[in-house]
OpenMM code with the backbone's topology and positions (N, CA, C; nanometers):
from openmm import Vec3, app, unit

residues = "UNK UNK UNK UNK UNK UNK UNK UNK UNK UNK UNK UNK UNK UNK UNK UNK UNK UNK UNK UNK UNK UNK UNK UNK UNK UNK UNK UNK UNK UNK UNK UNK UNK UNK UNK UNK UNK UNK UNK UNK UNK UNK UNK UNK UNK UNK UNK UNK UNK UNK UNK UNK UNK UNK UNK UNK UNK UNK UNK UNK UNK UNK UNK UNK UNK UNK UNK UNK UNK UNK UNK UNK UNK UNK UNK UNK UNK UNK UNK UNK UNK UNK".split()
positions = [
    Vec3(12.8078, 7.9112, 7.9384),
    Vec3(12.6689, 7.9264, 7.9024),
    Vec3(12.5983, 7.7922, 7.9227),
    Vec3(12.4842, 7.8061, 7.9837),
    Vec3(12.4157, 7.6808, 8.0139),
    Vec3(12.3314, 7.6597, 7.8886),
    Vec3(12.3239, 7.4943, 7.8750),
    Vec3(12.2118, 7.4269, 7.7515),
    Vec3(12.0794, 7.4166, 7.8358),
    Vec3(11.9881, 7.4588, 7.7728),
    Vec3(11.8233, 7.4921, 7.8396),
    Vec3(11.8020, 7.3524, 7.7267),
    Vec3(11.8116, 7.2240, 7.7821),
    Vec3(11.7587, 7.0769, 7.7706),
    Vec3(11.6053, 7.0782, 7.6840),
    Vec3(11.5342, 7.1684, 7.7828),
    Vec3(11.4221, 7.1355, 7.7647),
    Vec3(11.3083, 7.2484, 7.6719),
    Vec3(11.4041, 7.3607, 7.6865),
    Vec3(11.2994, 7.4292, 7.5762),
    Vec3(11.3335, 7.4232, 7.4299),
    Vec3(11.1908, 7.4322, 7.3930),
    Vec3(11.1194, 7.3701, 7.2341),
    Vec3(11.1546, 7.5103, 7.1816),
    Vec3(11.1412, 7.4296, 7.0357),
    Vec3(11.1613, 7.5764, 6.9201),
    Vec3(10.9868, 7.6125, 6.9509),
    Vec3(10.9298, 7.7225, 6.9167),
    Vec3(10.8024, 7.7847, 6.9328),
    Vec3(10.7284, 7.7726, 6.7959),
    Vec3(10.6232, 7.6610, 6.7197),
    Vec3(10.6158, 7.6590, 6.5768),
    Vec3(10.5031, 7.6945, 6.5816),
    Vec3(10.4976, 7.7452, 6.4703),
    Vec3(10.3622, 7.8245, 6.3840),
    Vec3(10.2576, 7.7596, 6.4686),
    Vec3(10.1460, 7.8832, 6.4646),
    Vec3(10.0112, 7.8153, 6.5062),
    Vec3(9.9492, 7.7173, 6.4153),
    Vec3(9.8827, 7.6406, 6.3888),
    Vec3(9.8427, 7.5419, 6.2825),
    Vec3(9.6619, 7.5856, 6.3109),
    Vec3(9.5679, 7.5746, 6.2442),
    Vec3(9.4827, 7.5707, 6.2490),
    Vec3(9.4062, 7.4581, 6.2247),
    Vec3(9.2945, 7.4299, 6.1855),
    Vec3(9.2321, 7.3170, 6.1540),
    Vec3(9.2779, 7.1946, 6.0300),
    Vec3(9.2685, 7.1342, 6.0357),
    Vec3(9.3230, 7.0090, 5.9298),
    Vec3(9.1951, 6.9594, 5.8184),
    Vec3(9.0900, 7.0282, 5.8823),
    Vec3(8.9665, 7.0040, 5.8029),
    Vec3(8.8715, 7.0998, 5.7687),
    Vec3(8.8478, 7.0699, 5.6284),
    Vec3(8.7936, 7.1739, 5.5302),
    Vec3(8.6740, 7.2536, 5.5789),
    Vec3(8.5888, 7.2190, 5.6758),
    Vec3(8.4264, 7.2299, 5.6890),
    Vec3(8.4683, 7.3255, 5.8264),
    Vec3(8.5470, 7.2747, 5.8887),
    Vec3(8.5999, 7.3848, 6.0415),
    Vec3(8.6297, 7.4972, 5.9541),
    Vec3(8.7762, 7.5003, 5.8751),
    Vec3(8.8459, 7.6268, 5.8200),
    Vec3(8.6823, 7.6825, 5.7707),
    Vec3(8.6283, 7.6512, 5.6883),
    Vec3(8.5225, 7.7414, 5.6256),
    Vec3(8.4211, 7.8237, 5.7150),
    Vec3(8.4123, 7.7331, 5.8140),
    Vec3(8.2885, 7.8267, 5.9069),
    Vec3(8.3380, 7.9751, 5.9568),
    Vec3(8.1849, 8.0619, 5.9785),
    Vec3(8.2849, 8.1350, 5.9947),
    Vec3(8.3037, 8.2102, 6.1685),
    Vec3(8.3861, 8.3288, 6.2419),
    Vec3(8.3724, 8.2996, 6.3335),
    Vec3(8.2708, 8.2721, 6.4581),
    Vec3(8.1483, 8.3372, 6.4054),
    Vec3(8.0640, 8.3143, 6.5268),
    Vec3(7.9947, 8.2306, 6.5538),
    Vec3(7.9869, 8.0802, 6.4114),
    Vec3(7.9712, 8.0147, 6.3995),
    Vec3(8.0690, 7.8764, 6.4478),
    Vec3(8.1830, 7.8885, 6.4298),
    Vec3(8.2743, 7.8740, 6.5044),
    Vec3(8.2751, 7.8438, 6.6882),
    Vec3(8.2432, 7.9775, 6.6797),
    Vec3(8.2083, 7.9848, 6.8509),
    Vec3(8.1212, 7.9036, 6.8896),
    Vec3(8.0147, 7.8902, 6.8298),
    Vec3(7.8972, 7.7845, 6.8990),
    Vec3(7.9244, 7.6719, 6.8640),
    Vec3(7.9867, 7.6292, 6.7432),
    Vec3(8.0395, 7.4844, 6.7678),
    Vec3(8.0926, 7.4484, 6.8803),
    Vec3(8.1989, 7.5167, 6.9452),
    Vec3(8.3073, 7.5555, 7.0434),
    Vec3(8.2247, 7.5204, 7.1339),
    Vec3(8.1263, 7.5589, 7.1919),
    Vec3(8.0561, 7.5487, 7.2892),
    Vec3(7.9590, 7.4507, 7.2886),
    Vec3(7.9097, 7.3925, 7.1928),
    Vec3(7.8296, 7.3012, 7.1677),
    Vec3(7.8919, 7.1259, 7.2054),
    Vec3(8.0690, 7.1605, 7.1462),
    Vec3(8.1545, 7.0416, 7.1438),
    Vec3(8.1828, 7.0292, 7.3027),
    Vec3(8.2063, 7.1354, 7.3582),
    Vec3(8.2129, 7.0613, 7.5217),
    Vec3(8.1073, 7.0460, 7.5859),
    Vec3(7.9977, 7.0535, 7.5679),
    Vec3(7.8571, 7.0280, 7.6013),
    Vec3(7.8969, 6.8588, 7.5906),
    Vec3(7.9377, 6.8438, 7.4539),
    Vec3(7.9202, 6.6706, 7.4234),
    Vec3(8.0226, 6.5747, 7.4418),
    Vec3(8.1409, 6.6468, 7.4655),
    Vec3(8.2514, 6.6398, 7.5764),
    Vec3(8.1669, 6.5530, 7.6597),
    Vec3(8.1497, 6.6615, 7.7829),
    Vec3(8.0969, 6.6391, 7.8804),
    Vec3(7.9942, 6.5048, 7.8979),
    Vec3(7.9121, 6.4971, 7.8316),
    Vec3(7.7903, 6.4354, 7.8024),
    Vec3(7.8558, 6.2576, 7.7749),
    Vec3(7.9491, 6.2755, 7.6872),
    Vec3(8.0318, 6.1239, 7.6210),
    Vec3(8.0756, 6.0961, 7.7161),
    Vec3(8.1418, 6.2192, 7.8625),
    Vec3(8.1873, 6.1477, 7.9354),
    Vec3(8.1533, 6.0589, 8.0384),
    Vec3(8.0295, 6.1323, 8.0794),
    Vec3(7.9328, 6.1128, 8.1486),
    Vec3(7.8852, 5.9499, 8.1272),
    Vec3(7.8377, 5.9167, 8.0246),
    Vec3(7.8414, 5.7984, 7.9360),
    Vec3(7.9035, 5.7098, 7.9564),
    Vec3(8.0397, 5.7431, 7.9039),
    Vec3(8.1259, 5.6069, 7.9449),
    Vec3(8.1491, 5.5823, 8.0731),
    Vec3(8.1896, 5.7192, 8.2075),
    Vec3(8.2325, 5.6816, 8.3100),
    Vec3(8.1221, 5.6391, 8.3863),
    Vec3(7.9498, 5.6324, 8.3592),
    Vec3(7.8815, 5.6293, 8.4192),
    Vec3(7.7806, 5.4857, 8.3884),
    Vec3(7.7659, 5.5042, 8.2637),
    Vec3(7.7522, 5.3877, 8.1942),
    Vec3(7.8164, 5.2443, 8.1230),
    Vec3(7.9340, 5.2538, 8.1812),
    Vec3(8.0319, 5.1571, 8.1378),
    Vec3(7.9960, 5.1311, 7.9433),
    Vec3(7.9720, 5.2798, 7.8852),
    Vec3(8.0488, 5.2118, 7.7256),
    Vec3(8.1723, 5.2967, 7.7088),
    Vec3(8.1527, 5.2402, 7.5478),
    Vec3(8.3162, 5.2077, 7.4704),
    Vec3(8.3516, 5.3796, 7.4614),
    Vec3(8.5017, 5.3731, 7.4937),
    Vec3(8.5431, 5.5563, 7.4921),
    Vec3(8.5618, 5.6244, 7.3493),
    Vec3(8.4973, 5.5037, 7.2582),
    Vec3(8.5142, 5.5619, 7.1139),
    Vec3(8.4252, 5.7166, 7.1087),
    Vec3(8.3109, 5.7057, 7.1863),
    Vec3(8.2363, 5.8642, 7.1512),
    Vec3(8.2906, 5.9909, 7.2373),
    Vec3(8.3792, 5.9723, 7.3742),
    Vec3(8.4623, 6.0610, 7.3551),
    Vec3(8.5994, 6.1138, 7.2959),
    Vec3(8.6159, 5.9643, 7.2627),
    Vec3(8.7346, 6.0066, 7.1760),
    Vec3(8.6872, 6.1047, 7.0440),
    Vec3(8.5794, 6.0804, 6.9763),
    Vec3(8.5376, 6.1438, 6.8658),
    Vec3(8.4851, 6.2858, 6.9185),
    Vec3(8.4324, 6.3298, 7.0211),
    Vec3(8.4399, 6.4078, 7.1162),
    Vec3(8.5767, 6.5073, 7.0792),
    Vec3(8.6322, 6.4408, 7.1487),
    Vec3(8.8078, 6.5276, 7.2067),
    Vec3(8.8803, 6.5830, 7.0551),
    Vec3(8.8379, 6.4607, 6.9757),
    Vec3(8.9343, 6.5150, 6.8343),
    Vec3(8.8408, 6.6485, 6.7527),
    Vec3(8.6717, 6.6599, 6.7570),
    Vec3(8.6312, 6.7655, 6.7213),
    Vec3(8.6082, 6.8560, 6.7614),
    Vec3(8.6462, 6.8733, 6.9441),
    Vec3(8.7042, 6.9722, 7.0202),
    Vec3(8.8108, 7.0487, 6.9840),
    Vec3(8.9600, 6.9337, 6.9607),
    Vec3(9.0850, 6.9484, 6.9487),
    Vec3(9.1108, 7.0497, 6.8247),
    Vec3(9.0123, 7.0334, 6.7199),
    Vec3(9.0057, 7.0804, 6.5491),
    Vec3(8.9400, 7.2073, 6.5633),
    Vec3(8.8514, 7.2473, 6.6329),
    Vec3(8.7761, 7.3510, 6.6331),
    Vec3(8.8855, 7.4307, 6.7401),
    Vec3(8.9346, 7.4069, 6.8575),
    Vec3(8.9892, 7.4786, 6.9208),
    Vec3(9.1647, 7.5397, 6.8295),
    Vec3(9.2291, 7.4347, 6.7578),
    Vec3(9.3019, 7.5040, 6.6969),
    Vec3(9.2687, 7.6088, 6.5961),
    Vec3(9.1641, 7.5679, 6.5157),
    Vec3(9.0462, 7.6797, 6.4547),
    Vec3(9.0977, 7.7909, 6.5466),
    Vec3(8.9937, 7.7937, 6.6374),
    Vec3(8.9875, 7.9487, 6.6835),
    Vec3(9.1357, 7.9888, 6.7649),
    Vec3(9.1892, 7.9591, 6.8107),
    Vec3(9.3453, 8.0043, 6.8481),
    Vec3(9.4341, 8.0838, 6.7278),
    Vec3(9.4624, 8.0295, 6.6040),
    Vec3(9.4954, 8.0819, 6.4780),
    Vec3(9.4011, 8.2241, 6.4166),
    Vec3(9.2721, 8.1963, 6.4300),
    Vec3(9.2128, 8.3258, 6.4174),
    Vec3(9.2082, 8.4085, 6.5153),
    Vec3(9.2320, 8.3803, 6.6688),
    Vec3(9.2098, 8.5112, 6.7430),
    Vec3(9.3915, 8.4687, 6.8860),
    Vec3(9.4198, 8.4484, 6.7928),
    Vec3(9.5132, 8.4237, 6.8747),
    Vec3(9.5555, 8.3681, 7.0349),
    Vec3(9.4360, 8.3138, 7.0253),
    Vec3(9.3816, 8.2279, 7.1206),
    Vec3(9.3575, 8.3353, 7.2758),
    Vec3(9.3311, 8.4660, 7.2222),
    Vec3(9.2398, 8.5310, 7.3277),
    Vec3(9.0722, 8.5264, 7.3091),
    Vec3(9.0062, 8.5483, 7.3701),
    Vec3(8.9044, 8.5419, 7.3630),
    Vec3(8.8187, 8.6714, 7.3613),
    Vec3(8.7093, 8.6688, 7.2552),
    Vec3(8.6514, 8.8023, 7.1594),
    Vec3(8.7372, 8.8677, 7.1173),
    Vec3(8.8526, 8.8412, 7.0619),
    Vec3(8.9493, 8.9030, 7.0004),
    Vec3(8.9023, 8.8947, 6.8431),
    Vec3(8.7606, 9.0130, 6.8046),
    Vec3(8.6957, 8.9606, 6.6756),
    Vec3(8.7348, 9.0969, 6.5675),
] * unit.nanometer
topology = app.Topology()
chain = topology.addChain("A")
for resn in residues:
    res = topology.addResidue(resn, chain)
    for name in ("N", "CA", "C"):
        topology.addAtom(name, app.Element.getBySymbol(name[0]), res)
């Protein structure tokens, strides 16, 4: 029997780590969702265009990162799965 090296145990979905994401609710949710890669985009635009500091997409990516585990845990990360 061969050892498969590389596959992971499969762990729980995790959802958000912060109180104000978990509470919203989903369709509210959603437009954050969409609002956060708007500003994604926009931070990136910024730094790669404007030579500043990558602190505002980093703050960017992590309230992307929080909202997107958000909605994966509630819809199982299909989409309109409401």
């Amino acid at each position: 029997m061969a050892m498969n090296l590389f596959k992971t145990k499969k762990e729980p979905a995790k959802g958000s780590s912060i109180p104000r994401v978990t509470k919203l609710p989903d369709h509210e949710l959603v437009i954050w969702m969409d609002n956060l890669i708007m500003q994604l985009g926009a931070s990136y635009d910024v730094w790669r265009d404007h030579d500043e500091l990558p602190s505002e997409v980093d703050k960017a990516l992590e309230a992307l990162n929080e909202v997107w585990a958000e909605l994966k845990v509630r819809h199982g990360g299909r989409p309109n799965s409401r």
